[in-house]
N, C-alpha and C positions, 0 to 999 in steps of 0.2 A: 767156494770159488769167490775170489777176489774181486769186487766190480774198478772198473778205470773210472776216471772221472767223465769218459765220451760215453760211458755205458749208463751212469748215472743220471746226465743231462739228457740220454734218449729216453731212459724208463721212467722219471721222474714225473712229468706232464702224464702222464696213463696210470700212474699209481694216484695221483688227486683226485683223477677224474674218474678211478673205479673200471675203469678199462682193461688192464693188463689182467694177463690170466695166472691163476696160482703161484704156481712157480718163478713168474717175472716177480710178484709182489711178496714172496718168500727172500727172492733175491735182494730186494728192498729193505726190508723188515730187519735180514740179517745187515745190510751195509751202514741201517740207522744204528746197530746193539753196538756195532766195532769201534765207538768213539762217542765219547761228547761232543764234541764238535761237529761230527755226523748228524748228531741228533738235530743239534744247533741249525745247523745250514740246512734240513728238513722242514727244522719251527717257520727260520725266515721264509723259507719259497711258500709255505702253507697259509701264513699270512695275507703273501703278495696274492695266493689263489684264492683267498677268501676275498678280499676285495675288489678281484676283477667281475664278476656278476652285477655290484654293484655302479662299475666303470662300464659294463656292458650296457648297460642302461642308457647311460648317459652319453656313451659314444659309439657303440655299436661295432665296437671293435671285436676282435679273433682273439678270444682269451686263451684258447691253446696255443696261436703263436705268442700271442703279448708273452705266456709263463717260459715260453722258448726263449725269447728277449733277454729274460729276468736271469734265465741258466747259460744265456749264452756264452760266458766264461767261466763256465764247470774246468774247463781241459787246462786253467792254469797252475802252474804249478803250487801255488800255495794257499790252503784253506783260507788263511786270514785273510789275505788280500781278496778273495771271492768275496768272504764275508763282511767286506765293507763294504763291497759293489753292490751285494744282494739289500744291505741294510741300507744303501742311499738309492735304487730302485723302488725296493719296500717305502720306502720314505715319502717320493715320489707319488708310487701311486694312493698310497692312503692319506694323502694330504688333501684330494677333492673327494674321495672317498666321505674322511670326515668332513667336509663344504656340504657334502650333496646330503649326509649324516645328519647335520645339524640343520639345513631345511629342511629334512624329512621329519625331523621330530614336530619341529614348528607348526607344521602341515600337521600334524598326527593329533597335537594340542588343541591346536585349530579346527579341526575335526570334533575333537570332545568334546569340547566347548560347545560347537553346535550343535550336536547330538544332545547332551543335556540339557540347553536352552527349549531345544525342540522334544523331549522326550514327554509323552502326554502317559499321564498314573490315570489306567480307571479302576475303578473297584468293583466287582459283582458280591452281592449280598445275597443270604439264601433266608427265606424267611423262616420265620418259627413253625416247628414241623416238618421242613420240609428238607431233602436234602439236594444239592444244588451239584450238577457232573456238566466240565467246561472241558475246554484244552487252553492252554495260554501259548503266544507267538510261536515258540521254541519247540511246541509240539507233546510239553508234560502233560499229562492228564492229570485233574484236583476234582476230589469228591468233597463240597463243604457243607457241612453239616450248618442244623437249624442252628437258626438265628447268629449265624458266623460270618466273616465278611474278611474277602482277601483284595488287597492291593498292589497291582504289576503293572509296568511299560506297555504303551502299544506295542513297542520292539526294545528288544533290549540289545543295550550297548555290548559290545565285542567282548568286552575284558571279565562280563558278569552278570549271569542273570539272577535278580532280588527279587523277593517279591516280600510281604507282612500281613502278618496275620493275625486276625482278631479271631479269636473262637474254637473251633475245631474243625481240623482238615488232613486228607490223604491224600500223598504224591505218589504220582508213577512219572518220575524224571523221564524226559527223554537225555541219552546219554550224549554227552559233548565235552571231553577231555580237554579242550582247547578254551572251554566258557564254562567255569564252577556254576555251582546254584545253590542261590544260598535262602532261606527262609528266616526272617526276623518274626520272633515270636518274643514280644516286648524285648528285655534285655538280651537273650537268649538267640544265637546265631548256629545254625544248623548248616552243612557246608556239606555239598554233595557232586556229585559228577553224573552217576547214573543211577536210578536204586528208590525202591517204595518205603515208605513210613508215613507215619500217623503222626501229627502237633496237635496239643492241645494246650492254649492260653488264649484264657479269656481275661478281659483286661479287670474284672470283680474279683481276680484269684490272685493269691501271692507266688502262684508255683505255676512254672509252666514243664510240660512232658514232651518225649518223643518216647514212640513206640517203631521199632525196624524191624521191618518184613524180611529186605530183599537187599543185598549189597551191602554198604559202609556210609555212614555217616561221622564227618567232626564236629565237633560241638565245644562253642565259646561263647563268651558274655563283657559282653561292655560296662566295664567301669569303671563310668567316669571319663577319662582322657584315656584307661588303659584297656587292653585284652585280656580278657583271663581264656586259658586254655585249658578243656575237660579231658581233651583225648578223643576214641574213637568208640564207637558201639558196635556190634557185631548181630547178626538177626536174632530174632527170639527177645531182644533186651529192651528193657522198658527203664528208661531215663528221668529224673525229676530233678526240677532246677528250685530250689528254693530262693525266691528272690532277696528273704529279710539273710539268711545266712550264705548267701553268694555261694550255694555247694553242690554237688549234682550227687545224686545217689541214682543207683543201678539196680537192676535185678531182672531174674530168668522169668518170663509170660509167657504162657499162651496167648498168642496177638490176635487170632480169632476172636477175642472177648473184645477186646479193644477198637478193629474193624469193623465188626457187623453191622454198625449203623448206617454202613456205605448200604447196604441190602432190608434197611427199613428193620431190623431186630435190634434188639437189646438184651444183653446177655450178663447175669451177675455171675461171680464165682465165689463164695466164700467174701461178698463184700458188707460192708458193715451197711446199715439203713442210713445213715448220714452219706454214704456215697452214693447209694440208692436213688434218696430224694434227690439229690442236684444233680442226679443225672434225668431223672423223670423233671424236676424243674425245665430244664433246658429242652427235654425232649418235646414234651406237650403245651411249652409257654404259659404254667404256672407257678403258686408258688405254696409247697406243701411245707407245712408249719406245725415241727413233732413239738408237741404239748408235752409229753414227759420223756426227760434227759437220758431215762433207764432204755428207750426204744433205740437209741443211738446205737446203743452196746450190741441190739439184734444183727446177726450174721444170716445175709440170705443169699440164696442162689435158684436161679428161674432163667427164662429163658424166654424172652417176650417178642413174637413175629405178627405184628400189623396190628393188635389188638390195640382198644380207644383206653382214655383213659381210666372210665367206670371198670374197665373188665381186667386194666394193671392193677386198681383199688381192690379189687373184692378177691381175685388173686395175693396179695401181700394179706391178705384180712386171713385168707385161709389158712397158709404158711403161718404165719404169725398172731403172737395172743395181741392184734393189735383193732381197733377201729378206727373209723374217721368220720369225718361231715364237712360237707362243700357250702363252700359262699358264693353263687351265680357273681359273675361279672355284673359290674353298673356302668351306665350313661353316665361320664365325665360334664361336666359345662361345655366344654370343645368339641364333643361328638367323637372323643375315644372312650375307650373301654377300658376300665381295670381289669387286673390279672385276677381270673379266680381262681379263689384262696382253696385251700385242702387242710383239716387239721387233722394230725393224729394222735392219738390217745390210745392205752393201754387198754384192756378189753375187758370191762367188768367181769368179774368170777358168777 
């Protein structure tokens, strides 16, 4: 069925507005495929209706009749001639459209601006040993591990919420499609929407990690003036950024290993004693110092829930042909404390 041009000017205001029931908007659908120029004088009225909400505003005017206005000479006889009425109507009204456009940006800049001038960074630090569980404004929950320290907005602006981190920490985003979240972990930019994962960089290491639990993460890096782009991760995947060779390498984990320290354990799998100790360094805020080179090469795996540090020691001594011996902390001049020391050594025969 053929539409007239009086059938078009009636159905036309009800098909923009989503109003007409199937079959009017069928009838529609087919009278845009019958011509280009159907289409054409479709685009122009879609326009004029995209700009009247913003004229509503400002003048409070009846935008189903204004679009009546706009079609008022549908019933003449010649497309072209419609189509320069609609395009100097169109014209018309998106000329204070863009006025009111261009103060609204102004306004919006003007907005950022203050928002930035006034946006207050605090940081919460978690001391050594201990592990630190907050919520930040937006509702994410962060578990931050000893001796780690994150910095976010009292509120954060509209467009994105950032935060940065020194050390090691776990997200459970809260989800917000409309305001990314992004995680600066030194060079390394973590970009999320909804979704858990693990960062670790600490600013003593050349390599910073992400471990994904739950959802998608993208991952990029700053350098210099430019972006570089890594792609995306998928759960289960444990990601490492090397800072000296700008590269990210991947691979399949079990993240329970990785986790646990949210829940006070420590768990190796097949890790060598050099990733051991820097992780007990950090754990217990000292600093154990392997005396022979050959203890590096040692592969352990344990499983450590709340025990001190004596009882992590004499445990790696059992597992391992290794020993040790402790240097007490001393009284600084200033009334701090040095780290005590831990050496290890190879286990007489």
């Amino acid at each position: 069925m053929k539409l007239s041009l009086s059938e078009v000017e009636d159905l036309l205001p009800g098909y923009l507005s989503g109003d007409l029931s199937e079959n009017e908007r069928s009838m529609i659908d087919e009278w845009r495929k019958e011509s280009t120029e159907n289409e054409s004088v479709y685009l122009e009225c879609y326009k004029a209706w995209e700009a009247i909400p913003l004229l509503n505003e400002m003048e409070k005017f009846n935008s189903f009749e204004a679009l009546r206005k706009v079609n008022k000479r549908l019933h003449e006889n010649k497309y072209s001639e419609w189509r320069i009425i609609i395009q100097r109507i169109a014209a018309i009204l998106l000329l204070p459209v863009l006025i009111f456009s261009g103060y609204q940006t102004i306004q919006n800049l003007s907005l950022k601006k203050e928002q930035k001038e006034n946006l207050v960074i605090q940081t919460v630090s978690s001391r050594q040993g201990m592990v630190s569980e907050f919520s930040l404004p937006d509702g994410t929950k962060v578990w931050l591990n000893s001796g780690s320290e994150l910095q976010f907005p009292t509120h954060f602006p509209p467009n994105l919420r950032e935060v940065k981190l020194k050390g090691e920490a776990f997200f459970e985003v809260a989800k917000n499609e409309k305001q990314p979240f992004r995680v600066n972990a030194k060079e390394l930019n973590i970009d999320v929407l909804g979704t858990s994962f693990n960062v670790v960089s600490y600013s003593d290491e050349t390599q910073s990690e992400v471990i994904l639990i739950e959802g998608k993460v993208k991952l990029s890096a700053d350098e210099g003036q430019n972006t570089k782009e890594y792609g995306t991760m998928h759960p289960g995947q444990r990601a490492v950024y090397k800072e000296e060779f700008q590269k990210v390498s991947m691979e399949e984990v079990n993240p329970e290993k990785y986790i646990a320290w949210r829940d006070g354990n420590l768990i190796f799998q097949d890790d060598s004693m050099e990733d051991v100790v820097k992780r007990l360094n950090r754990w217990f805020n000292v600093e154990i110092i392997i005396e022979d080179p050959e203890i590096n090469e040692y592969i352990y795996k344990a499983t450590f829930r709340n025990e001190n540090l004596r009882q992590v020691l004499n445990l790696l001594k059992i597992s391992a042909p290794i020993d040790y011996r402790i240097i007490e902390s001393k009284v600084l001049p200033d009334g701090d404390f040095t780290k005590q020391k831990i050496y290890l050594m190879k286990k007489n025969k």
